[in-house]
N, C-alpha and C positions, 0 to 999 in steps of 0.2 A: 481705486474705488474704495469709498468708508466701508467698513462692515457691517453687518446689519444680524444682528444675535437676540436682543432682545431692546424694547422700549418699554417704559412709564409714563405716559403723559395724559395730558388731557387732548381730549377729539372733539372734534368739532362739528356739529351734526349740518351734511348738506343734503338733506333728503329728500332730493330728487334726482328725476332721471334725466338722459342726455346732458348731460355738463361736457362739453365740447370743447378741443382745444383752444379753439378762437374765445372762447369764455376765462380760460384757464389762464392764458398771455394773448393779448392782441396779435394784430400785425403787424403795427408799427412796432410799436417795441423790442423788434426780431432785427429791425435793424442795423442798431448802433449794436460792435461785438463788445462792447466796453460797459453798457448799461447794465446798471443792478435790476437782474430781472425777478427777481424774489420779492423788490419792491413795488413790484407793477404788473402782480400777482391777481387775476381775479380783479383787473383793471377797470372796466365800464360797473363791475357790480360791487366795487370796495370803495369810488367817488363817484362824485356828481359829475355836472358838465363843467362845474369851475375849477376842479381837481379838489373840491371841499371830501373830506373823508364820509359815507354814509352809514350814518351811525346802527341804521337795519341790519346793515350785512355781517351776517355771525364771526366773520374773523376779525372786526371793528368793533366788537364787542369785549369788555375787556376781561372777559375769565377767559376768552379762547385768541389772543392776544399772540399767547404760548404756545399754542396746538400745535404737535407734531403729527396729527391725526385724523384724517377726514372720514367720515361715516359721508358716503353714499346711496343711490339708489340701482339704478340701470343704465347700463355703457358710459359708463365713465371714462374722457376719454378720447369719445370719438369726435369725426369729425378730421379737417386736413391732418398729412401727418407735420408734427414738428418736434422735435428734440426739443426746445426752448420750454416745452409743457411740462417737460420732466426737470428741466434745469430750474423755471421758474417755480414750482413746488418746492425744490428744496433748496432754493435759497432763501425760500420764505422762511423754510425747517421743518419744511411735513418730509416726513420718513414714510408714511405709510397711508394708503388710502385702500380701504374697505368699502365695498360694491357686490352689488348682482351681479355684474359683467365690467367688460373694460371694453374697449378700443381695442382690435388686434394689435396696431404696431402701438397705440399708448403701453399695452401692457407689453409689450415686446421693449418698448426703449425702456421704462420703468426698470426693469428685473436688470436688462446691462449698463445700468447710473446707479442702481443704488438704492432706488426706493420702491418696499414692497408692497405691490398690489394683491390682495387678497381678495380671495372671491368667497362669499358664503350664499347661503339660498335664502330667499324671500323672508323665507317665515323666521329664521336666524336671525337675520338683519334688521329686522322689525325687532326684534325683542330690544339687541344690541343698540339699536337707535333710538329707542324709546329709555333704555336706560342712559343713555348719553345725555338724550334731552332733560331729563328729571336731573340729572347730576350740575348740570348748569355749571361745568367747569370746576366742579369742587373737589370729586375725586379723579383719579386716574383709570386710563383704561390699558390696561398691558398686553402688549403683542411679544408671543417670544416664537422666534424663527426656530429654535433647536427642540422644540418640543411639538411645532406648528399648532400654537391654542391661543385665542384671547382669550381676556377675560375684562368681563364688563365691570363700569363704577359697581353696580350689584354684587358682583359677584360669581355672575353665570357666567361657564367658560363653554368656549367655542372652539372647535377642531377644524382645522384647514387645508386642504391638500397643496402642495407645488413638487414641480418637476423636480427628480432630486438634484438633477447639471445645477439646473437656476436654483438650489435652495442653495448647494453648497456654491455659487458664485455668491452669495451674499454674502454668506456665513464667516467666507475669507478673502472676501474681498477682492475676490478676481474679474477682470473682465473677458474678453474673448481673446487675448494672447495671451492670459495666465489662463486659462481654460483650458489650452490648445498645448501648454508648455506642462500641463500636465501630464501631459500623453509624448513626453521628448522620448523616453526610454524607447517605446514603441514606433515612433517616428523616425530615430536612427536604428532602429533593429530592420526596419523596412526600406531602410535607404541603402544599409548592409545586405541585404537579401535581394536589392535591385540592382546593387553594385556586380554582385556574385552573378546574377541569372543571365543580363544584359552588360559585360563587361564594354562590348562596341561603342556604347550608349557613352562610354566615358574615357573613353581612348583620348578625344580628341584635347588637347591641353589648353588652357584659357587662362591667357594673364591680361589682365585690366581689361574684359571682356572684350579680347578679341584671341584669336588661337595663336598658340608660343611658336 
């Protein structure tokens, strides 16, 4: 998994609420495991019906073109579960989406791929999106994981909480068996102390999973 310490980029304001998986990648799309799904990103609301680009929708806009960054509103996210919502954001190259809320499992797959979902409150997120909108792609807004603060095209910075597991599985890029391979020392120290307590439990010998 990439790591995720800090970004620069420009964001891209989607501010509203319920943005749902089926919004985020179709169905179809989920199909072929070979398809570029970063490119069929925000599918029904990035074309038309002729697959003509729709030049309204803010990531078809060309100062957010580049956005690593989405500005939200409420549950972000929900809606069926699918991996493919978190696969296709960042193979668009969004790293990061800022909201009131998430999807439980959107922000559950999120945090073990790669890309951070940050939560702030109402009245935060208003400010922050309102400076996004006014900056029209011109400056940058920075997320850095090691400090947990954004800070807006303005200048006003924001503080964020995450679980410390999930902050350091970004940080170094681990997923759930380098999370799990963190805790080896302890894992054989308890496999030695099971060995010890229950010696019966491993009398029996096993070669190519059947007994010697």
């Amino acid at each position: 998994m990439e790591k995720f310490k800090r970004i620069d980029a420009v964001a891209a304001p989607m501010l509203r609420d319920n943005i749902d998986t089926d919004s985020i990648i179709p169905v179809p799309f989920m199909k072929d495991p070979n398809i570029d799904l970063g490119a069929h990103l925000f599918y029904n609301l990035r074309y038309d019906t002729s697959g003509r680009e729709n030049p309204g929708f803010v990531l078809n806009r060309p100062e957010y073109r580049a956005a690593q960054i989405i500005v939200a509103q409420k549950n972000f996210g929900c809606g069926s579960s699918r991996e493919h919502a978190v696969w296709a954001l960042m193979g668009f190259g969004i790293r990061c989406v800022i909201a009131q809320s998430f999807g439980d499992i959107f922000y559950n797959n999120s945090l073990r791929m790669g890309l951070l979902p940050v939560v702030l409150p109402s009245s935060e997120l208003s400010v922050l999106g309102d400076a996004v909108e006014r900056s029209a792609g011109r400056e940058l807004t920075h997320v850095d994981l090691e400090t947990q603060t954004i800070t807006s095209p303005d200048g006003t910075a924001f503080h964020f909480e995450i679980e410390a597991t999930r902050r350091r599985m970004l940080l170094e890029g681990l997923d759930a068996v380098g999370v799990t391979l963190l805790h080896a020392a302890q894992i054989a120290a308890f496999e030695t102390q099971a060995h010890d307590r229950r010696p019966w439990m491993y009398d029996i010998g096993l070669e190519n999973g059947t007994p010697a």
